[in-house]
N, C-alpha and C positions, 0 to 999 in steps of 0.2 A: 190719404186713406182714412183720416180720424173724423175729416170734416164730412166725406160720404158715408163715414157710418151712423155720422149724426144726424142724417136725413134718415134715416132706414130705423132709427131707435128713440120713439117719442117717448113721452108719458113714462121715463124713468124716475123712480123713486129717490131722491135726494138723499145719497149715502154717510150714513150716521159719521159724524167729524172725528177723527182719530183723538182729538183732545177735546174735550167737555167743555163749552165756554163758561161755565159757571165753575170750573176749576181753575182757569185759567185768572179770573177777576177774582176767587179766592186770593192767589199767589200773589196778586197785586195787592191785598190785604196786607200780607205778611211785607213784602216789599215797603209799604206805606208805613210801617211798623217801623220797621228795621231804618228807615228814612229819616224818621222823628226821632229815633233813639240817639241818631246818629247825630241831626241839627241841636237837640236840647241838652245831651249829656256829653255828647265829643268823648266818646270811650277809647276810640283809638289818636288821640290827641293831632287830630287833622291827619293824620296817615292815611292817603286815598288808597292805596295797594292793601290794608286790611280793611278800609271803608267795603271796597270794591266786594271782597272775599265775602265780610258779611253779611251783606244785600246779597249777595248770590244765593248763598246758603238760607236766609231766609225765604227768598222767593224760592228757593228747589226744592227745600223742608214742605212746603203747605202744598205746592201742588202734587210734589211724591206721594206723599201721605193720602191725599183725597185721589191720587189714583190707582196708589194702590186698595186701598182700605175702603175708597168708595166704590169706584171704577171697575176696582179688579182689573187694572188692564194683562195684569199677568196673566190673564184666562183667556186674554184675544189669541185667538189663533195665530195673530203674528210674530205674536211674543214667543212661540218654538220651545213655550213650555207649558209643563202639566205636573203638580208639584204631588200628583197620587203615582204617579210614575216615577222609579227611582233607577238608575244606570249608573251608579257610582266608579268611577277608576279615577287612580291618581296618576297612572303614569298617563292618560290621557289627560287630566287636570293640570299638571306641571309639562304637558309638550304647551298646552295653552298661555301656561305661566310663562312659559320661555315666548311665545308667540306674541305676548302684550309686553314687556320688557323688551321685547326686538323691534316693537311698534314705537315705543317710547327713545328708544335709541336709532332708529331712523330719523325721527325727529330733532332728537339732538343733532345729527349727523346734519343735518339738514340747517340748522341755526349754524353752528360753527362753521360751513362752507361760505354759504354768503352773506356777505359785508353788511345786508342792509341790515340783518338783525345786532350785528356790534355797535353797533350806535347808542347813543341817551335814548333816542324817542322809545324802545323797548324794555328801558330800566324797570318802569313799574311792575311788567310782564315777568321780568329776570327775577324779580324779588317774591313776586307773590309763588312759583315755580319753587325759587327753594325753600320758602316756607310748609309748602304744600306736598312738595315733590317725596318727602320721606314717608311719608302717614299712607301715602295714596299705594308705596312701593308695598308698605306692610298690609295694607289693608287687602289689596285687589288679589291675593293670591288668594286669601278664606272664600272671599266673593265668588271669583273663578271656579271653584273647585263646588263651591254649593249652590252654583247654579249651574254648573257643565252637570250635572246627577240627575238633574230635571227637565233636560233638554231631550226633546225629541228626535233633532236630528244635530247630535252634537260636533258635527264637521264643520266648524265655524271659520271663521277669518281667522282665527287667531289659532284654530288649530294645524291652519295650513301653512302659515308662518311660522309656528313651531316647528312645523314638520321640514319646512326648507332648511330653518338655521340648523337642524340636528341632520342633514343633511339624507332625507328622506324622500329623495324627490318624486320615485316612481311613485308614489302614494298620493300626490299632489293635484288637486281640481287646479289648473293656473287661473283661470278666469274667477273663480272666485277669489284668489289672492291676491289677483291686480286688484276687484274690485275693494278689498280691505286693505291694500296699500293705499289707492284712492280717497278712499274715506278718510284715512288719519293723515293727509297730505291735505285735504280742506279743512281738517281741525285743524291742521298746524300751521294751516296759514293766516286762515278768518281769525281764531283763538285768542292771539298777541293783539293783532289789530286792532279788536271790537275790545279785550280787556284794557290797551293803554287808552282807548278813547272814551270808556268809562269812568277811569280812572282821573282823567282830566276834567269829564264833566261832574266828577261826585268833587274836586277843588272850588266849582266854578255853585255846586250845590251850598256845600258849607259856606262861603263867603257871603252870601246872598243876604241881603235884609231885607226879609219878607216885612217889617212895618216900615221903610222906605217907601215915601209916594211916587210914582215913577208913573209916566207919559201912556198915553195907549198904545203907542209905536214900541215904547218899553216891554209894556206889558205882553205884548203878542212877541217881542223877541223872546221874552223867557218863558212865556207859555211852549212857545216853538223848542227852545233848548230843554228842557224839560218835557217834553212827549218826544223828543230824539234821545235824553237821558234813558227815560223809559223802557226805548224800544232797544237801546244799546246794552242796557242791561239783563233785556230779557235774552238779549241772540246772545250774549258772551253764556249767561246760562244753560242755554239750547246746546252750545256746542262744547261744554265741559259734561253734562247731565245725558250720556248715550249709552245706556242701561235695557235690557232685554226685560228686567221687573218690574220698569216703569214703560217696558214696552216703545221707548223712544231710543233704541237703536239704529242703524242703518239697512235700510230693505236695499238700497241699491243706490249708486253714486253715478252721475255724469257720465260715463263712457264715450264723448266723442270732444275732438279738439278745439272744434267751433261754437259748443256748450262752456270749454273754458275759457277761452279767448275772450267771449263777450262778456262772461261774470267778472272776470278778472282785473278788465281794462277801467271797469267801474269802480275798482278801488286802489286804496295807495299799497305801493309807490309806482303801480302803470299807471294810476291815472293822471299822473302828474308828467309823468313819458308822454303819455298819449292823450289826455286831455287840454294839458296844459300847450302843446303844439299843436294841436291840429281840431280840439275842438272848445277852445277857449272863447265864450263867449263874453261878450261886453256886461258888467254886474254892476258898473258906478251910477250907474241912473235905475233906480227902483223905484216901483210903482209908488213909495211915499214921495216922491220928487215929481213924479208924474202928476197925482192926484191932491187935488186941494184939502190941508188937512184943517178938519173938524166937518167935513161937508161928510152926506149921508154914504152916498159912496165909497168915502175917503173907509170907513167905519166898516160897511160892506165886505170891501175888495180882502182889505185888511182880515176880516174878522172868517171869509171864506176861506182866505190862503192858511189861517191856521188851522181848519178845518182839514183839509188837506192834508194836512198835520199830524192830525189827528186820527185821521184815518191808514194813515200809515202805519202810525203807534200802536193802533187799535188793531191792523191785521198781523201785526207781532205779537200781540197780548194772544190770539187766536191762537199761535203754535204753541201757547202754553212751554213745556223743556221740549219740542222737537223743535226748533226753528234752528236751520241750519240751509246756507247756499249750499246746489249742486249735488243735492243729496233728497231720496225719499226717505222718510222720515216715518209716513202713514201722512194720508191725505186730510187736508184740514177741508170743511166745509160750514163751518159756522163764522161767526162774528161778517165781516164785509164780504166773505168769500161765497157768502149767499148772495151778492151781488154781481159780481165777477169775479173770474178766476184770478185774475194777478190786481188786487184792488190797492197793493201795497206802491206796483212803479206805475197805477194809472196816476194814484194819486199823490205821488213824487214827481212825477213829471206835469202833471198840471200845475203844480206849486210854482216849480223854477219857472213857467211863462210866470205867473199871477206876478213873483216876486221880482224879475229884473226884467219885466215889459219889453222886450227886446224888438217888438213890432213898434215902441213908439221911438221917432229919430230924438236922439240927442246930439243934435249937428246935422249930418247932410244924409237923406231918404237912403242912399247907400249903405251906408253904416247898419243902419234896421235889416235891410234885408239880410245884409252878411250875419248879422247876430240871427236873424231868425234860421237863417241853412245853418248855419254852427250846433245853436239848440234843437234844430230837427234833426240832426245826425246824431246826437247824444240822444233823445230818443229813439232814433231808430235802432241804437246799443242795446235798451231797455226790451224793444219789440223782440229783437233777434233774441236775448233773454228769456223772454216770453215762452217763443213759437219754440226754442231749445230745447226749454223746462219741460212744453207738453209735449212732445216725443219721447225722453226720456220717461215724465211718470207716465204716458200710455200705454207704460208695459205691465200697468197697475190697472187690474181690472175697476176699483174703487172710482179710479179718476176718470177712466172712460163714460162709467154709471153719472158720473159728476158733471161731466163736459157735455153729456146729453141733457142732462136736468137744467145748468146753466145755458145751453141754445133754445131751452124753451120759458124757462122761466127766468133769466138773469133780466140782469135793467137793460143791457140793449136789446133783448128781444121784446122787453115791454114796451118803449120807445118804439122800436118799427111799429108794433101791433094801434098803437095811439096813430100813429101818420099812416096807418095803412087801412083803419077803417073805412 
């Protein structure tokens, strides 16, 4: 249905990007700040878990501020406020209160059930939580309450989870309450994830001696670990920073089983179930063993795959604080995403060919082909990701305006338009 409406709706106007790219490269200002403070002065005496905290907060400080203050995104119609309009109740404000403290304790319910979260790999997670966990209790109820007053249609998620735990059910939208069960079931899972792997890569940051002279094959690993630094920085941001005044709350999450399945199996601990048996390709022969180093090439291949890279980095920098799997956020259309719509797993999945060559044999022609159907079925993960995603936001008039604009203007219809003259 989406792709016959995109014959029938030409010449649509390219729908202004829910986050300002120039706010977003702001944020990375402050991030770059907060980076140098962090290598020259070692304030938190190598502690990656308040390393992590305060790179967050600087990156969420500088884009909050230029959107609210610049942006005004408070004033988008999405934001579901109007701050010349006032509705004040507390006892609606405190079913709310009881409805995010129910949100928070799902969650706990949720660590303490299963095993995978008792483990070490979660400790950085466990620690930044209780450091944080007390300030956040006292703070978000003022929050709550002074922005339920200014809400338009104040029947929110968290008023309907109020409304259950106080056991109010005739009053209850259910569909809106799965959908905000939903949502803080993706933070509570992505959340931990993306923080300990930040958290490991701000050790791997600090150690670093940047006047070390080190290889070109060096240099392009850590350029590479460092624009995934980056990008894992910015998403652990996205999915702590889900705020109605910065307008990067949730419009709407996932709702179907084959949208989680596929997001899901792409990271740990399925995809260690499920990649590591069934789509484990061959990684020990990479393109630098393939290609002869110092030759132009060698320089090339190298210097495209971290481009690649780069681009991946760069369509995270694009979500500014909404970037979050499985969830609409407000539709991005700047930075790569002027080129194509998912330019983040085009150019993720063109990397892993560039980086373990899996079409050249090391040993017998068999071997290649089996690694190339292994790496073509982990991409076809990514497509089904894709084709998921855009059903879900087509229920977002924004993205529909988008997905016409990109069938006429994106880089593959420039390409046909070049070989079809």
């Amino acid at each position: 249905m989406l792709f016959r409406s995109l014959k029938m709706n030409k010449n649509v106007l390219l729908p202004k990007s829910a986050t300002n790219i120039y706010v977003s490269i702001s944020g990375l200002f402050g991030l770059f700040i907060a980076l140098t403070i962090i290598k020259l002065l070692n304030p938190f005496n190598d502690n990656p878990v308040y390393s992590a905290l305060f790179l967050i907060m600087c990156f969420s400080i500088f884009v909050a501020l230029l959107d609210i203050f610049w942006q005004k995104v408070f004033a988008n119609r999405s934001s579901g406020l109007d701050f010349k309009y006032k509705n004040p109740s507390i006892s609606r404000s405190f079913t709310k209160i009881i409805g995010f403290l129910g949100s928070l304790s799902l969650l706990a319910l949720l660590y303490w059930v299963f095993p995978e979260y008792h483990g070490d790999f979660y400790a950085p997670f466990c620690e930044a939580v209780n450091f944080v966990l007390p300030a956040l209790v006292c703070i978000a109820p003022f929050y709550i309450y002074l922005i339920d007053r200014h809400m338009l249609e104040p029947a929110d998620g968290y008023w309907y989870l109020g409304l259950f735990l106080t056991f109010r059910f005739s009053q209850i939208d259910y569909k809106k309450l799965w959908q905000h069960i939903l949502g803080w079931i993706v933070k509570g899972f992505f959340l931990p994830l993306m923080f300990v792997y930040m958290s490991n890569d701000i050790k791997t940051f600090i150690a670093f001696d940047f006047q070390e002279k080190i290889s070109f094959q060096a240099l392009l690993n850590s350029l590479s670990d460092f624009l995934f630094f980056i990008d894992v920085t910015i998403a652990t941001a996205g999915y702590i920073v889900s705020l109605r005044i910065t307008d990067t709350h949730i419009r709407s999450t996932e709702p179907t089983v084959m949208g989680w399945v596929v997001a899901l199996i792409c990271y740990q601990p399925f995809y260690s179930l499920i990649g590591g048996q069934y789509l484990d390709y061959h990684r020990d022969y990479s393109w630098n063993d393939w290609l002869e180093n110092g030759s132009l090439i060698y320089y090339a291949w190298g210097s495209l795959e971290v481009f690649m890279v780069f681009v991946y980095a760069w369509a995270t920098v694009s979500f500014g604080l909404r970037f979050s799997n499985l969830t609409n956020r407000g539709i991005i259309t700047s930075g790569p995403y002027r080129w194509t719509k998912h330019p983040a797993y085009l150019a993720k999945n063109i990397s892993w060919w560039m980086l373990s060559v899996p079409f050249i044999a090391d040993g017998a022609y068999s071997e290649a082909i089996r690694n190339c159907i292994l790496l073509g079925l982990l991409n076809f993960c990514y497509y089904l990701r894709a084709r998921t995603e855009e059903k879900h936001l087509s229920a977002d008039q924004n993205y529909i305006n988008y997905s016409h604009w990109i069938a006429e203007n994106g880089i593959i219809a420039k390409i046909k338009r070049v070989f079809t003259k």
